[in-house]
N, C-alpha and C positions, 0 to 999 in steps of 0.2 A: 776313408775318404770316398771310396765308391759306394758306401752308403748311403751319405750326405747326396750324392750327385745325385744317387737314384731316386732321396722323398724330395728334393727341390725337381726334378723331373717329372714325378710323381703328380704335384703340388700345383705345375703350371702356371709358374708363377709371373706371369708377363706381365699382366698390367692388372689394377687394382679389379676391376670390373669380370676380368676373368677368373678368381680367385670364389672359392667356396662358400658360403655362409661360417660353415665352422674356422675354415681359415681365417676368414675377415674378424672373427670371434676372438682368436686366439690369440692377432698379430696385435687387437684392443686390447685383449688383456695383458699380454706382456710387454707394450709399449705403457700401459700405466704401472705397471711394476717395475720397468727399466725407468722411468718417470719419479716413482714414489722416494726409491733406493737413491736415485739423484738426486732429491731435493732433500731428503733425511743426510744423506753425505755432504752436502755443499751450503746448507742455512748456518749450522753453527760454525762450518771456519771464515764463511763471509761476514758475521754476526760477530765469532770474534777480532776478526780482522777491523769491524768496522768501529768495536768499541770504544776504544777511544773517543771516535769525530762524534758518535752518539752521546759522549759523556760531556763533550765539547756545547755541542748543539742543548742538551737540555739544561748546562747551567748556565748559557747566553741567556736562555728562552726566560729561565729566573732569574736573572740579572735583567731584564728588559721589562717582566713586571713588577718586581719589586721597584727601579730606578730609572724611568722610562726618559727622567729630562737629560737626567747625566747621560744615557748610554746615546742620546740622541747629539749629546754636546760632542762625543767623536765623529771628527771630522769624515771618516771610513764609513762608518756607520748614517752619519748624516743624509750623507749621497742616497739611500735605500729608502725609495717614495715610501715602500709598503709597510716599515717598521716606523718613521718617522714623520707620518702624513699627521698635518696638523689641519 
């Protein structure tokens, strides 16, 4: 731990402006790899969490071109200018 104390001491790490080149360098590359690792971990359980409403959403979307008067005859759907504007 008094390791640690000693390269953040080191390091100087106060405000962005006072920080090194190579630091500034380093703290970009590992915030796009803490970045990269988060988006690789978190797309597919959001992705499958969302499939479903996805599987929902694209067979309205085919059911509204194929039978655009009938899906317009519901009354729910009626109401929605931008599916039903005539």
């Amino acid at each position: 731990m008094d390791y640690l104390k000693e390269l953040l001491a080191r390091a100087d790490l106060g405000s962005w402006e006072s920080w090194s080149t190579q630091y500034r360098v380093l703290a970009v590359i590992v915030g796009l790899l803490a970045a990269y690792v988060v988006v690789r971990l978190v797309v597919p359980t959001v992705l499958r969490l969302l499939r479903p409403a996805l599987f929902l959403v694209a067979v309205l979307i085919a059911v509204r071109l194929l039978y655009p008067a009938q899906v317009c005859s519901v009354e729910l759907v009626a109401n929605l200018p931008y599916l039903c504007a005539r």
